[in-house]
N, CA, C and O atoms as CSV, one atom per row, in Angstrom:
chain,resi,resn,atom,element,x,y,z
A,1,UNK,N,N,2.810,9.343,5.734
A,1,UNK,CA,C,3.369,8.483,4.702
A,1,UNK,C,C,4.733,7.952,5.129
A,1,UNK,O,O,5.074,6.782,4.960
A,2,UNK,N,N,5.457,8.850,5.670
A,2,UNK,CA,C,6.870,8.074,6.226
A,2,UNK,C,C,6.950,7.319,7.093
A,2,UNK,O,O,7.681,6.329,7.066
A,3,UNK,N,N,6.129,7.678,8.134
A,3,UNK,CA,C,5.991,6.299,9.208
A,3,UNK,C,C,5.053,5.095,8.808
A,3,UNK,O,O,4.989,4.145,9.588
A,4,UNK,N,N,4.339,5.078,7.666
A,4,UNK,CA,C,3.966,3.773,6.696
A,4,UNK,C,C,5.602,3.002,6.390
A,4,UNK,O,O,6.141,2.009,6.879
A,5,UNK,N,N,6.171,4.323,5.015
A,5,UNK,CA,C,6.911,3.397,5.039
A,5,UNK,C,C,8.281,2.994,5.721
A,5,UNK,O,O,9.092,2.210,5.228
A,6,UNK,N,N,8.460,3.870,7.338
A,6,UNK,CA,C,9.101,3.142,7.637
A,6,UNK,C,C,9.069,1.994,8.392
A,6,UNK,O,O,10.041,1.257,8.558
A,7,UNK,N,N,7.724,1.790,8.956
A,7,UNK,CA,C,7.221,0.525,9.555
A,7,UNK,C,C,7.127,-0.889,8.425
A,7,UNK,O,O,7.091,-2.064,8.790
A,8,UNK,N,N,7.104,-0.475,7.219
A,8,UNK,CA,C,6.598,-1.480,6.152
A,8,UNK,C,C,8.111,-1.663,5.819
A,8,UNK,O,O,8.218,-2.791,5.338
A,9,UNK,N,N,9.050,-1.189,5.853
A,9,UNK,CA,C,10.541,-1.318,5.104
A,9,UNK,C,C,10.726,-2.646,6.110
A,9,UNK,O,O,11.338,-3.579,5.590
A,10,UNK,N,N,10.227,-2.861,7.622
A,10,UNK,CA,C,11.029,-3.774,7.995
A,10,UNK,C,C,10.695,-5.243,7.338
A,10,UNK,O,O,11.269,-6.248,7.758
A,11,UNK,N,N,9.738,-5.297,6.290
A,11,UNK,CA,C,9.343,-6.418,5.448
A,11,UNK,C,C,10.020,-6.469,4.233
A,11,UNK,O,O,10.000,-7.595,3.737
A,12,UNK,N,N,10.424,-5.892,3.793
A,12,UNK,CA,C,11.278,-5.601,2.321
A,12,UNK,C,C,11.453,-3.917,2.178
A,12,UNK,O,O,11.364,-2.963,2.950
A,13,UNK,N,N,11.745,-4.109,0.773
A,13,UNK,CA,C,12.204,-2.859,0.314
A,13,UNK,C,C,10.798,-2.231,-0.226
A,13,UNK,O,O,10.212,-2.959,-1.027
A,14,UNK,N,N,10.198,-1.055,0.072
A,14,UNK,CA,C,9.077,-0.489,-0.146
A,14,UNK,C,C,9.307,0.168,-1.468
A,14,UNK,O,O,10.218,0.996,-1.473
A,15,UNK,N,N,8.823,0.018,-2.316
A,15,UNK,CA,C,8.987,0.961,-3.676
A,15,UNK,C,C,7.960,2.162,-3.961
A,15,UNK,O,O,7.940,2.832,-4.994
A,16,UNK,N,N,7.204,2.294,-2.972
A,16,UNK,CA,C,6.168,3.200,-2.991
A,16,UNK,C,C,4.945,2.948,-1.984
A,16,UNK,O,O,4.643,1.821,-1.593
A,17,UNK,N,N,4.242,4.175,-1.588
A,17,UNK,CA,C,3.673,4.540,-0.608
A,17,UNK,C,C,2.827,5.492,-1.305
A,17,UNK,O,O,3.132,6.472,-1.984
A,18,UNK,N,N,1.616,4.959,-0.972
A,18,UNK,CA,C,0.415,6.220,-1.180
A,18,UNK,C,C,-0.815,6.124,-0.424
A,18,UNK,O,O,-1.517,5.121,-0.288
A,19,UNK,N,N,-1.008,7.360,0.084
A,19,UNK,CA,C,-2.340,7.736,1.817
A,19,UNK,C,C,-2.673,8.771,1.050
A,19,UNK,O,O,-2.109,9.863,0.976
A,20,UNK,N,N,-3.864,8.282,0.330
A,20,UNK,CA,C,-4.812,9.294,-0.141
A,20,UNK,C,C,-5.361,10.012,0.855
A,20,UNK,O,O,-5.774,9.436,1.861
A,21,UNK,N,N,-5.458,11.614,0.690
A,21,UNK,CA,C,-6.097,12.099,1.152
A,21,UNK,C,C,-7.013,12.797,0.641
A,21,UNK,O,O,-6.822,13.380,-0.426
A,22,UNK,N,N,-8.827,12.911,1.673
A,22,UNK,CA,C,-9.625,13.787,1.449
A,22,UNK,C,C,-9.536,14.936,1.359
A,22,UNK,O,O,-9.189,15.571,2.355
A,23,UNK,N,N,-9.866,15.717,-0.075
A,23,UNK,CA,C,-9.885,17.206,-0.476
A,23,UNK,C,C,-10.619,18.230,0.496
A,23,UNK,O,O,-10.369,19.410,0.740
A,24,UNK,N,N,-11.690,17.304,1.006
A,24,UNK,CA,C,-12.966,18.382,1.958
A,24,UNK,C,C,-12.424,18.482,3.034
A,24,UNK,O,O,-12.313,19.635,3.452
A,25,UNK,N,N,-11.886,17.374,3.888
A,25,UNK,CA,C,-11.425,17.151,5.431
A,25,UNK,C,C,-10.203,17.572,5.561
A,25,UNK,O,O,-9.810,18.219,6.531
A,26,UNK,N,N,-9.333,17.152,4.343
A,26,UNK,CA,C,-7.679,16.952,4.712
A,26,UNK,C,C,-7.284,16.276,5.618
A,26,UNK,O,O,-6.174,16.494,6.102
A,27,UNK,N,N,-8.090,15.282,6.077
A,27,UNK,CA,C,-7.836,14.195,6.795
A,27,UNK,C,C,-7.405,12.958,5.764
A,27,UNK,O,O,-7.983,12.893,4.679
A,28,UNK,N,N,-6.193,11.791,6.176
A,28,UNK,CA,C,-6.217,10.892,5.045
A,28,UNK,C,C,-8.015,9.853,5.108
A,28,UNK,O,O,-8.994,10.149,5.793
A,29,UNK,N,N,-7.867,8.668,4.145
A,29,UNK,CA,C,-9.178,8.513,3.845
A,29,UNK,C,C,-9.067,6.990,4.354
A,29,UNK,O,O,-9.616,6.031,3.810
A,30,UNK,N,N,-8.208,6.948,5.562
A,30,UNK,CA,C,-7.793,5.381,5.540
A,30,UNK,C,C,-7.252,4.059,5.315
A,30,UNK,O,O,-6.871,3.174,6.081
A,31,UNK,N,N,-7.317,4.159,4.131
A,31,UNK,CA,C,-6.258,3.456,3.245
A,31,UNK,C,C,-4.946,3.415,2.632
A,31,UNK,O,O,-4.717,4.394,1.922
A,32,UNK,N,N,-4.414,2.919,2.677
A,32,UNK,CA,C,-3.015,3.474,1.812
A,32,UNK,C,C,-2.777,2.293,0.698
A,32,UNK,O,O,-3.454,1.266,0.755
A,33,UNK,N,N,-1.809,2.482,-0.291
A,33,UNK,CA,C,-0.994,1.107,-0.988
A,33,UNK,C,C,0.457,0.981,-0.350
A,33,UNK,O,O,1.135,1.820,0.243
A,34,UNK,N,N,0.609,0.159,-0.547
A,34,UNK,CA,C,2.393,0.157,-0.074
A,34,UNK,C,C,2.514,-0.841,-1.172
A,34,UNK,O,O,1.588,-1.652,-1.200
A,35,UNK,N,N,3.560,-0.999,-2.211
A,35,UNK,CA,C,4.348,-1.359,-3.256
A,35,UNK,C,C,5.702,-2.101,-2.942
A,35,UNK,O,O,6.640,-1.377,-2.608
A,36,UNK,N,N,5.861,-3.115,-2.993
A,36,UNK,CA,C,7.090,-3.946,-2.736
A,36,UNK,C,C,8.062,-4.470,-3.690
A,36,UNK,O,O,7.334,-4.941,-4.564
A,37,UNK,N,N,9.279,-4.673,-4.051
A,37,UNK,CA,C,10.196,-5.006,-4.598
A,37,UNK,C,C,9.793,-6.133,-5.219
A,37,UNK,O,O,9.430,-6.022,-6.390
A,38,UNK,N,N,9.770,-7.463,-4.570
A,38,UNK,CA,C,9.223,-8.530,-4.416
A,38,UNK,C,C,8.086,-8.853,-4.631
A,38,UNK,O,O,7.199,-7.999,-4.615
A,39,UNK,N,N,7.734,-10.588,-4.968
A,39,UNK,CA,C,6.515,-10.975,-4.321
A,39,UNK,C,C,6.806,-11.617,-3.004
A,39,UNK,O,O,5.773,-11.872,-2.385
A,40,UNK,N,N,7.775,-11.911,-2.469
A,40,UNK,CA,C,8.491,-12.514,-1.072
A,40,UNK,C,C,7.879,-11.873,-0.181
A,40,UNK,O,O,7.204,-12.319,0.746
A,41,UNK,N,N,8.270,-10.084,-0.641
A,41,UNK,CA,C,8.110,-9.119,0.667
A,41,UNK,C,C,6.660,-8.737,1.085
A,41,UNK,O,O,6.273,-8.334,2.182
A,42,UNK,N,N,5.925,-8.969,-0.103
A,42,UNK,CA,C,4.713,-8.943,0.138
A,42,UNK,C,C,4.317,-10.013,1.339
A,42,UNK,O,O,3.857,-9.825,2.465
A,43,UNK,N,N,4.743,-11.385,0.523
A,43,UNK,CA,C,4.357,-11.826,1.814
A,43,UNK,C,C,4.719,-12.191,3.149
A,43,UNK,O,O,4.147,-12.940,3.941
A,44,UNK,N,N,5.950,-11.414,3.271
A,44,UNK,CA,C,6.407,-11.291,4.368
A,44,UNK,C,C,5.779,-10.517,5.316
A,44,UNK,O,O,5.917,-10.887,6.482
A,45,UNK,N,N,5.160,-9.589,5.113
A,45,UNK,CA,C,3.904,-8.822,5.727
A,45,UNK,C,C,2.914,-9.690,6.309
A,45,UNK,O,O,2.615,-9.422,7.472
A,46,UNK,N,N,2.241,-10.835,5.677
A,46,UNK,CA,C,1.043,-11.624,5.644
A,46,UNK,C,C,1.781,-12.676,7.182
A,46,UNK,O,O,1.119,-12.857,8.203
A,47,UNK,N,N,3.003,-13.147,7.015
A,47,UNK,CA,C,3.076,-13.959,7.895
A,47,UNK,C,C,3.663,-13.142,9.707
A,47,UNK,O,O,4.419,-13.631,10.547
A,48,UNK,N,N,2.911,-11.780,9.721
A,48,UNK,CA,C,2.872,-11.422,11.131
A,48,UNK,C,C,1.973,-11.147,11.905
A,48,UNK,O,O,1.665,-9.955,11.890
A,49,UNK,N,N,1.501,-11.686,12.485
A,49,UNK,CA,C,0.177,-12.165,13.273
A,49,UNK,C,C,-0.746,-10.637,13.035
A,49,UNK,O,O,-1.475,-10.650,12.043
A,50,UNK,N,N,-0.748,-9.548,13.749
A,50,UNK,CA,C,-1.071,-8.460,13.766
A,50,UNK,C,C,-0.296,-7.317,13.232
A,50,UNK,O,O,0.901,-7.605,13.228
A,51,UNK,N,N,-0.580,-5.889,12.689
A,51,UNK,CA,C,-0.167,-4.829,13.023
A,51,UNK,C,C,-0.348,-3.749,13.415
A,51,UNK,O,O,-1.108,-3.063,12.731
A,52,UNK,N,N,0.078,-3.305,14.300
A,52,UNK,CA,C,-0.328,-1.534,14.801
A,52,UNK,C,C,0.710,-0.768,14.519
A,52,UNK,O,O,1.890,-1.112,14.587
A,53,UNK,N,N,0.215,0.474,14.139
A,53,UNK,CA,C,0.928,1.591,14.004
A,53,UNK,C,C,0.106,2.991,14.494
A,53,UNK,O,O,-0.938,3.511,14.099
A,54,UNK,N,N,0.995,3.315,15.451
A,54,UNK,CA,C,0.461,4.379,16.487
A,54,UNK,C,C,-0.843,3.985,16.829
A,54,UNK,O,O,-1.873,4.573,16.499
A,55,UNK,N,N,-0.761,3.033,17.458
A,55,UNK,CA,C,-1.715,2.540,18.415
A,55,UNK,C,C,-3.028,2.319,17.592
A,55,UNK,O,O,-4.144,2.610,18.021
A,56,UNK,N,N,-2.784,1.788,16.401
A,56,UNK,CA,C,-4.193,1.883,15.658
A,56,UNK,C,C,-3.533,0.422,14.747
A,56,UNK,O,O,-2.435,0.407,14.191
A,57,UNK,N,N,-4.400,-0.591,14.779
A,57,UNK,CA,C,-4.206,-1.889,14.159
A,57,UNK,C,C,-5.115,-2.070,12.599
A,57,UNK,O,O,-6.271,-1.897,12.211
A,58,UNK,N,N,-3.873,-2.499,12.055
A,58,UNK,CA,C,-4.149,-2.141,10.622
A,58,UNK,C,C,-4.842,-3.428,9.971
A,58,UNK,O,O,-4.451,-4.567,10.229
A,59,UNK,N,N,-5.801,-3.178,9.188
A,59,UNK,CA,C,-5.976,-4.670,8.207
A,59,UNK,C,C,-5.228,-4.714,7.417
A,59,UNK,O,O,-4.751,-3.596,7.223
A,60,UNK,N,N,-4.837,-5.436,6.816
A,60,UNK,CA,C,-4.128,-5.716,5.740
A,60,UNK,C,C,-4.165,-6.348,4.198
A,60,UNK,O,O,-3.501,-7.380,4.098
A,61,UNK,N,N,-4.524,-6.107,3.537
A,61,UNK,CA,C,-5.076,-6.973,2.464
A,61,UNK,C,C,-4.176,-6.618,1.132
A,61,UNK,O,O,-3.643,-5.560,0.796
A,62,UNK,N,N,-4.215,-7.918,0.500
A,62,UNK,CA,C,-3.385,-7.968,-0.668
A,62,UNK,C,C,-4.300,-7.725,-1.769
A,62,UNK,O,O,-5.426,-8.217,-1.848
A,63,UNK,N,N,-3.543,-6.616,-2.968
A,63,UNK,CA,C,-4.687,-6.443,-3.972
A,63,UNK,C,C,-3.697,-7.117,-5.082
A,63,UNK,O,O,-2.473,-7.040,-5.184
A,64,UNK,N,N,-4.844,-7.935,-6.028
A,64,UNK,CA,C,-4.429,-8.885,-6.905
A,64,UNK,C,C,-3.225,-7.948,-8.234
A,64,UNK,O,O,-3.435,-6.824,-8.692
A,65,UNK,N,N,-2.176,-8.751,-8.524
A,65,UNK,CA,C,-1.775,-8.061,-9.630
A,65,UNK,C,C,-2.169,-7.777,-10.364
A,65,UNK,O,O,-3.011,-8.478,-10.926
A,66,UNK,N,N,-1.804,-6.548,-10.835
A,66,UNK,CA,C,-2.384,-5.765,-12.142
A,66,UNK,C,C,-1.653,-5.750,-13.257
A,66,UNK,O,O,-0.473,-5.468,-13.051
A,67,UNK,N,N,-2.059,-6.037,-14.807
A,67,UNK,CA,C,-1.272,-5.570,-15.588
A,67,UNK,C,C,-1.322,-4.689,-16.283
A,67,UNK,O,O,-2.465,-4.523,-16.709
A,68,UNK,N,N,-0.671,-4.047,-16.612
A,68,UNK,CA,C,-1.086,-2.689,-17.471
A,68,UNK,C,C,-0.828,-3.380,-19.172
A,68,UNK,O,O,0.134,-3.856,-19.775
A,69,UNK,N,N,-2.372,-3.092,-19.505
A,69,UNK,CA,C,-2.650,-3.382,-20.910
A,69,UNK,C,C,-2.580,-2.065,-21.668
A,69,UNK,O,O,-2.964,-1.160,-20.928
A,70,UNK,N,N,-2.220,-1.614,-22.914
A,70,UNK,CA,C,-1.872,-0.562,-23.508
A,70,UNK,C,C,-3.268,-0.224,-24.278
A,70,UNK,O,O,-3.993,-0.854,-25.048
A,71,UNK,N,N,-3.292,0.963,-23.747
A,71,UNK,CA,C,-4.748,1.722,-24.261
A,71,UNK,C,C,-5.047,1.560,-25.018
A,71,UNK,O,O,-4.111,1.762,-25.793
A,72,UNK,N,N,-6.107,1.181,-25.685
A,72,UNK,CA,C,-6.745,1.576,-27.218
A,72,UNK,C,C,-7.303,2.904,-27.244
A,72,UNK,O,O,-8.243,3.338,-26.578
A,73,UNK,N,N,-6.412,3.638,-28.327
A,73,UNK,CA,C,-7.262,5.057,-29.064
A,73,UNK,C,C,-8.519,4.512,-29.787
A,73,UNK,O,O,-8.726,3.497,-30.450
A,74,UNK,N,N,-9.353,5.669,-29.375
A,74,UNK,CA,C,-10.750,5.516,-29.343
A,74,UNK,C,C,-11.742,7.007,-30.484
A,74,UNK,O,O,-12.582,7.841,-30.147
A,75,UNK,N,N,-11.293,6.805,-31.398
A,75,UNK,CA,C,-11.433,7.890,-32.279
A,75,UNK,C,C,-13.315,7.728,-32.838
A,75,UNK,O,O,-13.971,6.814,-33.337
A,76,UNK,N,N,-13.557,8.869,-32.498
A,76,UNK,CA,C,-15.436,8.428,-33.564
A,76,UNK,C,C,-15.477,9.419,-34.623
A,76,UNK,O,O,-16.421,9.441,-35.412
């Protein structure tokens, strides 16, 4: 997780980092989120041709904003 975000800080300010990991393996599961300050820094990421980190080249994909809508209690 720290060398995520310290490779990702050189795009903005990272506000969060998460590398799920598998319960069975304890290996992570591939994926991570990385969380940005910005919408700038986000795409400051998008405009660098490739990335690797430790020799392993990452895809990259942007997941659409989310808003958090406030639950409805659900009483029967």
């Amino acid at each position: 997780t720290e060398e995520l975000k310290e490779y990702f800080s050189q795009f903005g300010s990272v506000q969060r980092c998460q590398l799920p990991f598998d319960k069975d393996t304890g290996f992570h599961r591939r994926y991570c989120w990385i969380k940005f300050s910005t919408p700038q820094e986000v795409q400051n990421v998008f405009q660098k041709d490739s990335h690797i980190l430790e020799g392993a080249k990452l895809t990259i994909k942007q997941q659409p904003h989310r808003r958090h809508s406030p639950r409805k209690n659900q009483s029967e």
